[in-house]
N, C-alpha and C positions, 0 to 999 in steps of 0.2 A: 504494500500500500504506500504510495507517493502523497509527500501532503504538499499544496501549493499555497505556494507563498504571494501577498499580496503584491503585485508590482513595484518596485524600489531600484533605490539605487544605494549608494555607499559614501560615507562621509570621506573626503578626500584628506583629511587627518588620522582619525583613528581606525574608519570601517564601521562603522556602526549605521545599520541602515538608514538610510532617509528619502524621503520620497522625491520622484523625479527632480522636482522643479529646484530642490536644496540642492546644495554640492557640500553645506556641511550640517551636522547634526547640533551645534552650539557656538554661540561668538565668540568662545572660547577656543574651540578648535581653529573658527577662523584665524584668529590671529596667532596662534601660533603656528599653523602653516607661513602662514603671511611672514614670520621671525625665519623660519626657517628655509623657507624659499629667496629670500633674504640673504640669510647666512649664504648659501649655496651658492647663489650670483657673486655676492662678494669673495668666497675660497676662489672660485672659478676665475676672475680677474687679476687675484693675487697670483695665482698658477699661471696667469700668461702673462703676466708682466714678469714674475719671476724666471720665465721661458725664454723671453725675450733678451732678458739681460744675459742670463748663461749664452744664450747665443750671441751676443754681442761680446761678450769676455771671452769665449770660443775663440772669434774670428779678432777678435782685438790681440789675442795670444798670438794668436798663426802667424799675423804680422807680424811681430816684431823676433819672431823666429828666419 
């Protein structure tokens, strides 16, 4: 026997269902997604400027070899 579940979707924080038209189940959730998606841009930034410079201290090396 299958039981069927009312039509839903998932809070894009924790999972915890919520219907279609939410994307989160609390404004609580929202914003710590919102902190965390945040964070994630900012590591991400810092990783390519950190990228950036190793390759320029790379090719800054080469030359003066």
């Amino acid at each position: 026997m299958s039981i069927r579940l009312p039509e839903h979707d998932h809070c894009r924080f924790c999972g915890d269902p919520v219907p279609f038209e939410q994307a989160f189940c609390s404004e609580d959730c929202y914003w710590k997604e919102d902190a965390r998606v945040k964070k994630e841009r900012n590591n991400n930034i810092i990783f390519a400027l950190l990228t950036v410079a190793s390759v320029a201290a790379i090719a800054a090396a080469g030359t003066l070899l």
